[in-house]
BALOBA-1460 file (C-alpha; in Angstrom, 3 decimals):
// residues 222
<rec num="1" residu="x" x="-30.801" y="13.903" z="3.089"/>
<rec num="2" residu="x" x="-32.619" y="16.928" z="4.419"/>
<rec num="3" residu="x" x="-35.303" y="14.642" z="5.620"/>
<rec num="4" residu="x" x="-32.833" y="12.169" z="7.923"/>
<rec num="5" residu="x" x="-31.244" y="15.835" z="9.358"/>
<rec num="6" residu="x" x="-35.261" y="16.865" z="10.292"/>
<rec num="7" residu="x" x="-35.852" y="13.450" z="11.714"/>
<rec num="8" residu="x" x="-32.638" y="13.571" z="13.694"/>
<rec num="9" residu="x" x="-32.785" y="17.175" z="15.175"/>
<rec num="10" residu="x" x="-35.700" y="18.715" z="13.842"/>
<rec num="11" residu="x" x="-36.887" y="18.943" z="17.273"/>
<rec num="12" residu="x" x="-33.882" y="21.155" z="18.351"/>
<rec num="13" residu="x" x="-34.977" y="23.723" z="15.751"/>
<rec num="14" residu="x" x="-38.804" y="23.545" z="16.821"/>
<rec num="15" residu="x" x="-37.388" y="23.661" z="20.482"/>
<rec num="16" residu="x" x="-34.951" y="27.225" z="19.497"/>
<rec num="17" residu="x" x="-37.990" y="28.585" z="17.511"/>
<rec num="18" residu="x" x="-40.239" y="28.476" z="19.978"/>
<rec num="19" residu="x" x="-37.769" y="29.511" z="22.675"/>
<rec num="20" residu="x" x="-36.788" y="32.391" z="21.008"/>
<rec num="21" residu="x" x="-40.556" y="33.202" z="20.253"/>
<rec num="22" residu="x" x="-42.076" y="32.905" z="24.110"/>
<rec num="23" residu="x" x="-39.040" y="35.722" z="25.093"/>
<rec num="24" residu="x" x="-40.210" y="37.796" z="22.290"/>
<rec num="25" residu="x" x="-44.246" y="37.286" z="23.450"/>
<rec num="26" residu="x" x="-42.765" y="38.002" z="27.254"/>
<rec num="27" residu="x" x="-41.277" y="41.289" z="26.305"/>
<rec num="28" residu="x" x="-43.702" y="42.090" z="23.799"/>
<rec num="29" residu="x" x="-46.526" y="43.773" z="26.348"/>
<rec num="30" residu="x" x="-43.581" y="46.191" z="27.483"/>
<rec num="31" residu="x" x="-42.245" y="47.116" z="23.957"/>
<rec num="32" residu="x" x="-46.416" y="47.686" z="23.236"/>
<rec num="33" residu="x" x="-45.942" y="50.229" z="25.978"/>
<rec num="34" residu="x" x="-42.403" y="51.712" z="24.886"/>
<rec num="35" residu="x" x="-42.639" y="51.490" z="21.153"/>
<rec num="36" residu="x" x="-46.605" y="51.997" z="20.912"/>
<rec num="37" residu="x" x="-45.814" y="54.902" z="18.372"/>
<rec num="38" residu="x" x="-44.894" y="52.507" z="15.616"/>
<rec num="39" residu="x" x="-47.450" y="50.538" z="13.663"/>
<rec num="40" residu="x" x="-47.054" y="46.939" z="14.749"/>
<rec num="41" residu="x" x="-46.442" y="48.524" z="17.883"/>
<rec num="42" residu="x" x="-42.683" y="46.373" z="18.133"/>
<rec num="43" residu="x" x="-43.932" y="43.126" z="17.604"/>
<rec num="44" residu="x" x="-41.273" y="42.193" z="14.851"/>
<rec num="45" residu="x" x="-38.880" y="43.546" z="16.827"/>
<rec num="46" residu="x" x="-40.035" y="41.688" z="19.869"/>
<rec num="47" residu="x" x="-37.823" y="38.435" z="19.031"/>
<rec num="48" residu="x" x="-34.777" y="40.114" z="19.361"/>
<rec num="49" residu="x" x="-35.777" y="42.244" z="22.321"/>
<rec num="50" residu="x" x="-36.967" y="39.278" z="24.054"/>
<rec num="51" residu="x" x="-34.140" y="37.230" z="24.045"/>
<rec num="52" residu="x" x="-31.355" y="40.375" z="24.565"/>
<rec num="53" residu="x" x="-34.076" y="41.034" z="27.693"/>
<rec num="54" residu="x" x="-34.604" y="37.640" z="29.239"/>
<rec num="55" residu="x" x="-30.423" y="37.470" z="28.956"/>
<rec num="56" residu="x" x="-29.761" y="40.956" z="30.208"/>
<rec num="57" residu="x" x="-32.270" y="40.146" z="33.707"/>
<rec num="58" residu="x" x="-30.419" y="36.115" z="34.143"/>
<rec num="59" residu="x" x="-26.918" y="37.555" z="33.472"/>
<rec num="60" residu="x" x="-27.438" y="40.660" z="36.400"/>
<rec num="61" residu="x" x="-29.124" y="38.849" z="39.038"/>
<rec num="62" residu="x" x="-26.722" y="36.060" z="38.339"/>
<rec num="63" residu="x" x="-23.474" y="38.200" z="38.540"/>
<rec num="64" residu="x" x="-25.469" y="40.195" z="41.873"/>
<rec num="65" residu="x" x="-25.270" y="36.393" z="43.415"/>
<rec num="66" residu="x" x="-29.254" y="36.368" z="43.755"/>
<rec num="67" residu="x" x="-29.327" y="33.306" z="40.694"/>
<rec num="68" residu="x" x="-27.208" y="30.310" z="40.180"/>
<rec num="69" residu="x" x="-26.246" y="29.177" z="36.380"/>
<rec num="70" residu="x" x="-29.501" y="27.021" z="36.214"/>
<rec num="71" residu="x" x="-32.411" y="25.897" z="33.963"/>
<rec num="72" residu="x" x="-34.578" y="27.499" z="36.887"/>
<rec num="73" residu="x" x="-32.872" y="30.801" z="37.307"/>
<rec num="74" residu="x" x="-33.589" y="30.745" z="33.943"/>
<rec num="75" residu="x" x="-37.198" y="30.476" z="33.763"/>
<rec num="76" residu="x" x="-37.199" y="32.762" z="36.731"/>
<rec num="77" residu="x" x="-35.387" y="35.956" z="34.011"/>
<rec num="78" residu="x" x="-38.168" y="34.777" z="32.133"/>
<rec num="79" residu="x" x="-41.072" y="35.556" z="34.131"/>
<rec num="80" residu="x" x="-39.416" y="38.875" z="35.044"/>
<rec num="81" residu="x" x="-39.329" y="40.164" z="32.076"/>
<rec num="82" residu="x" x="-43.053" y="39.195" z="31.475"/>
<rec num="83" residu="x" x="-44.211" y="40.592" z="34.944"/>
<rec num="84" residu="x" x="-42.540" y="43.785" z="34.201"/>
<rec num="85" residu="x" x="-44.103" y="44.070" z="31.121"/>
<rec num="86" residu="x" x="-47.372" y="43.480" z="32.387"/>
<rec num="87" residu="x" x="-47.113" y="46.321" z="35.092"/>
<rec num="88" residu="x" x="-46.267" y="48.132" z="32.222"/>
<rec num="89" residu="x" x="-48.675" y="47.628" z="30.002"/>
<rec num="90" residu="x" x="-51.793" y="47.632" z="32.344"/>
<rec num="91" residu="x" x="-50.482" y="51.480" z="33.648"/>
<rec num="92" residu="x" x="-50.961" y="53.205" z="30.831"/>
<rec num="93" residu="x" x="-53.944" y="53.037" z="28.074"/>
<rec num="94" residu="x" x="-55.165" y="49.791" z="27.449"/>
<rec num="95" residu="x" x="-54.604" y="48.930" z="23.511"/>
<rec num="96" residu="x" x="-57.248" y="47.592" z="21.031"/>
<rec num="97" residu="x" x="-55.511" y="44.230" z="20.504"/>
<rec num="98" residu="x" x="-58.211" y="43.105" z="18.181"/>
<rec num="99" residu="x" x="-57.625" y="46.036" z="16.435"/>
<rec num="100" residu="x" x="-54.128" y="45.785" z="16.597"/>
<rec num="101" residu="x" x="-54.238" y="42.053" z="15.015"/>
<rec num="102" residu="x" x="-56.395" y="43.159" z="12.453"/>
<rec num="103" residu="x" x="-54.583" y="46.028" z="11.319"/>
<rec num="104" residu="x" x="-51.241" y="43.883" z="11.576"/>
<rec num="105" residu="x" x="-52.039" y="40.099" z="10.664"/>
<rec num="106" residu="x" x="-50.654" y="40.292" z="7.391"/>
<rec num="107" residu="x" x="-47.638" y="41.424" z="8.508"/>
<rec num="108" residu="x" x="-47.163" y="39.593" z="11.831"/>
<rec num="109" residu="x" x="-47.473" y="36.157" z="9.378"/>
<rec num="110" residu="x" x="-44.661" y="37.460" z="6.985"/>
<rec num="111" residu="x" x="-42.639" y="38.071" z="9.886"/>
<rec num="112" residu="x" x="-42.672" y="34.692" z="11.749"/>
<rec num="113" residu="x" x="-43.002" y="33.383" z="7.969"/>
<rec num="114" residu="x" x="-39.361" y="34.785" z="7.432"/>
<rec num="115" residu="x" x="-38.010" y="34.006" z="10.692"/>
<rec num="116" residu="x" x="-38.698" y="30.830" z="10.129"/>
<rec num="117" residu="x" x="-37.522" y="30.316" z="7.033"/>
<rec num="118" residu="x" x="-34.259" y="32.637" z="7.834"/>
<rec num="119" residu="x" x="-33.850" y="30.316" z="10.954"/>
<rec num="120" residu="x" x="-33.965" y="27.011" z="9.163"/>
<rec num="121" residu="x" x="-31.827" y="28.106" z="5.593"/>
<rec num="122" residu="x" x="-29.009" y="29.157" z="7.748"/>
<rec num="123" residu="x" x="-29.314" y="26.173" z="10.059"/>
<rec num="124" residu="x" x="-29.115" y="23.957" z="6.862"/>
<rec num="125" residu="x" x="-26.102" y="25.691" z="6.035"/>
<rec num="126" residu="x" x="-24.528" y="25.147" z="8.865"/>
<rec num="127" residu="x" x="-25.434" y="21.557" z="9.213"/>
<rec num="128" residu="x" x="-23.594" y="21.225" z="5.864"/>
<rec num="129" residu="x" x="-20.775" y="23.318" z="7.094"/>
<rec num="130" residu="x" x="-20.489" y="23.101" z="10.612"/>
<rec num="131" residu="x" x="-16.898" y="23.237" z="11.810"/>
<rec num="132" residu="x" x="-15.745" y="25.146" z="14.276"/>
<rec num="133" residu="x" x="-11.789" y="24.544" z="13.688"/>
<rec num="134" residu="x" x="-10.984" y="27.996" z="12.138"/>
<rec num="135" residu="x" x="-9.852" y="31.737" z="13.017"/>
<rec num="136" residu="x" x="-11.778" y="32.477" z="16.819"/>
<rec num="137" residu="x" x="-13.918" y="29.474" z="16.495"/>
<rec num="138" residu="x" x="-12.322" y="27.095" z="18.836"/>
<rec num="139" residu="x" x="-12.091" y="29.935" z="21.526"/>
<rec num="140" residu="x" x="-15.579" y="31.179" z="21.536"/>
<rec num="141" residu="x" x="-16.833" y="27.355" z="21.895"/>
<rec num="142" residu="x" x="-14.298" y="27.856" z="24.992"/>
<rec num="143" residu="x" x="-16.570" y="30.228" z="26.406"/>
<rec num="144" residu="x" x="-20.053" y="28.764" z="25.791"/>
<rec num="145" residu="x" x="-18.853" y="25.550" z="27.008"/>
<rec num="146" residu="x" x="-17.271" y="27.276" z="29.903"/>
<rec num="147" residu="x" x="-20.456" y="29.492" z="31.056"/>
<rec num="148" residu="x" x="-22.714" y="26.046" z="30.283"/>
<rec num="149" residu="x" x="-20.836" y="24.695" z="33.714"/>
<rec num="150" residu="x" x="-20.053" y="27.498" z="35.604"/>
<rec num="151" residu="x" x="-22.347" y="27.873" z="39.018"/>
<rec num="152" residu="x" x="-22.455" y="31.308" z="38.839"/>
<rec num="153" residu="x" x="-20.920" y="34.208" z="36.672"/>
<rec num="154" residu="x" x="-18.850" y="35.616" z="35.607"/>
<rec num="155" residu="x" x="-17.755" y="32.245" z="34.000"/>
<rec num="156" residu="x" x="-15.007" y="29.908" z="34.571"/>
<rec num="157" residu="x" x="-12.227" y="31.292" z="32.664"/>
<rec num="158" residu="x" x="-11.268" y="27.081" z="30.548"/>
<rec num="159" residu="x" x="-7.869" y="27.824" z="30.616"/>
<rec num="160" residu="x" x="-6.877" y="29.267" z="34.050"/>
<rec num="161" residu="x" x="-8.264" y="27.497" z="36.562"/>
<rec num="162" residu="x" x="-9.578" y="29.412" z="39.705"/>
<rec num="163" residu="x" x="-9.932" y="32.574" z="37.645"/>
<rec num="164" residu="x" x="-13.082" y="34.230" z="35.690"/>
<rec num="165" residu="x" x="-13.293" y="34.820" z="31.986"/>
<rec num="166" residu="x" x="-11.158" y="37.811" z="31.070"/>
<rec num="167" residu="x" x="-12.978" y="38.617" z="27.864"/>
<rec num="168" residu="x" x="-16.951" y="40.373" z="27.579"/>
<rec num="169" residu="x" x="-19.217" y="37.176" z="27.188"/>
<rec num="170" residu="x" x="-22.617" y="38.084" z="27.250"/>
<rec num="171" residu="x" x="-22.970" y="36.823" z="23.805"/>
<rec num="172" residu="x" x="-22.225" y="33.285" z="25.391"/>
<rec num="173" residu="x" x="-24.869" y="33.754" z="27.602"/>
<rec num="174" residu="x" x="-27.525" y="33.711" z="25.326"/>
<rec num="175" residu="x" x="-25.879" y="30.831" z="23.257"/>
<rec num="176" residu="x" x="-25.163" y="28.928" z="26.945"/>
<rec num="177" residu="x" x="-29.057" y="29.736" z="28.364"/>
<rec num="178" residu="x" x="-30.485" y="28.739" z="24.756"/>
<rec num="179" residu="x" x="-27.952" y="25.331" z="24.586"/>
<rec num="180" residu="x" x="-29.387" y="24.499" z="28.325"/>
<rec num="181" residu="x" x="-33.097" y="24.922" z="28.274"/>
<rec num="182" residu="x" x="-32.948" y="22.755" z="24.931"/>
<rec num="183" residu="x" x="-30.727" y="20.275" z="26.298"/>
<rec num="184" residu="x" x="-27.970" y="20.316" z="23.753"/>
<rec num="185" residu="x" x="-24.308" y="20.423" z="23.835"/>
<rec num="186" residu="x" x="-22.304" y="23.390" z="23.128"/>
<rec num="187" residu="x" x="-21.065" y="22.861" z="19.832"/>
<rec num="188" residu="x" x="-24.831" y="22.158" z="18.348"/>
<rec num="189" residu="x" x="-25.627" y="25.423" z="20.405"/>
<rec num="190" residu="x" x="-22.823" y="27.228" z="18.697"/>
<rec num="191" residu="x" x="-23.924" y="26.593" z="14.960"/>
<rec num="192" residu="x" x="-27.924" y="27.370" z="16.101"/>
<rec num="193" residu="x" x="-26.774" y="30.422" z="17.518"/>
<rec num="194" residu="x" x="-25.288" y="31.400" z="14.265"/>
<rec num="195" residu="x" x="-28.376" y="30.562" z="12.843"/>
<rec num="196" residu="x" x="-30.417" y="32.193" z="14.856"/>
<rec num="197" residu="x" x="-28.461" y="35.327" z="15.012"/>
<rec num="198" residu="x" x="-29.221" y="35.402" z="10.964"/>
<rec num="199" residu="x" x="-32.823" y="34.781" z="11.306"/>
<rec num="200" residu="x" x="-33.210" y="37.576" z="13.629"/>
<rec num="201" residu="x" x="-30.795" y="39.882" z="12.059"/>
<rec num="202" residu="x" x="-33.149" y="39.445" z="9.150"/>
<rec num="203" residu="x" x="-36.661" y="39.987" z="10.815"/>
<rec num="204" residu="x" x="-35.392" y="43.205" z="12.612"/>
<rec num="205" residu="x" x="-34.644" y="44.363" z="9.222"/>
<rec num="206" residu="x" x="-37.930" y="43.573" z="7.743"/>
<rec num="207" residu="x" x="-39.466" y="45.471" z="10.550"/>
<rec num="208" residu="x" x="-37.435" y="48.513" z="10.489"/>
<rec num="209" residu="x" x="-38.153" y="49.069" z="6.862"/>
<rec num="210" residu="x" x="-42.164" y="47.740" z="7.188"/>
<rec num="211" residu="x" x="-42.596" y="50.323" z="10.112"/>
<rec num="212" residu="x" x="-40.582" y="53.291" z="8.428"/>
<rec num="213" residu="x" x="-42.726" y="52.682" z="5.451"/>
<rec num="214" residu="x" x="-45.651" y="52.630" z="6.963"/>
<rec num="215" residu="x" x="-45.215" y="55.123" z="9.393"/>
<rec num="216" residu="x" x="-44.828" y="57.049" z="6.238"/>
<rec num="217" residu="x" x="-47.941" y="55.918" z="4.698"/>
<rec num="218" residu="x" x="-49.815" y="56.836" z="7.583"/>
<rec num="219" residu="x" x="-48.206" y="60.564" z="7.848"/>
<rec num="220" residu="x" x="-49.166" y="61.000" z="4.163"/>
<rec num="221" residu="x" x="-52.357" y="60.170" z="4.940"/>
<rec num="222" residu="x" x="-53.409" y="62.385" z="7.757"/>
């Protein structure tokens, strides 16, 4: 049974994965800069930053009117937030990276390890449990459906036509610019995005608590 679901949209999950991993490597070279302090210098945080930074450039030039609701403006927010990080990282003092990867391999490969395997239990679950008839459900598909075909933001409000969504949606955002570059529909987008908000939920906690206790290890030790 699992093996028909992987056959049938397995790819969608490899697609997501590695989405959600090229944001985190294009904001990774600014949080190097910002949260060089730490030991893994914020590269398990770097998934999460990535995608709430690639969202947070394509929703404000969108709503500014310099970026329609496309798979282009898109890759555009993308390239933004690698450029900026770039410029960042190159101004201040250059960083060992081999250094870095040998002092952190161990726990860069636990991290996409658990992401992984956070991403793909929760996706199972929802596979197996995937309505989306109950309590705010049916609304919130509203909205990601709604921003998926709205030109421009804010979004087409889907009940009153002529007017703008009433309600904060950036959340939709992501879930809309995720559902679009992979070519899905909303309501596979919607049950991913649940998924995904697990997985990531789960590898910023394994890096808070890896870099607090090694942050500690490496105070005790100087």
């Amino acid at each position: 049974m699992i093996g028909d679901w992987l056959a049938r949209e397995g790819g969608i999950l490899i697609s997501w994965w590695l989405l959600v991993t090229v944001a985190g490597l294009a904001a990774l070279p600014l949080l190097m800069r910002l949260l060089g302090s730490l030991p893994d210098k914020g590269y398990t945080l770097s998934k999460a930053a990535g995608v709430l930074l690639v969202a947070f450039v394509y929703w404000l030039l969108g709503i500014l009117g310099f970026l329609k609701n496309s798979t282009g403006g898109m890759l555009l927010a993308w390239a933004i937030v690698l450029m900026i990080g770039l410029i960042a990282y190159f101004r201040g003092s250059k960083i060992d990276l081999r250094a870095w990867w040998q002092e952190n391999r161990s726990i860069i490969i636990a991290a996409e390890l658990l992401f992984i395997g956070l991403f793909f239990a929760w996706a199972l679950v929802r596979a197996h449990q995937n309505g989306l008839v109950a309590t705010e459900k049916p609304m919130e598909l509203a909205f990601i459906s709604a921003t998926m075909r709205s030109e421009a933001f804010p979004p087409n409000d889907p009940w009153m036509a002529g007017y703008a969504i009433s309600y904060y949606y950036f959340g939709y955002v992501i879930a809309a610019m995720l559902a679009m570059l992979s070519g899905i529909t909303s309501t596979i987008a919607f049950n991913l995005t649940i998924a995904l908000l697990f997985a990531l939920t789960g590898l910023t906690a394994f890096g808070v608590v890896t870099n607090m206790v090694r942050s500690v290890k490496r105070e005790g030790l100087t």
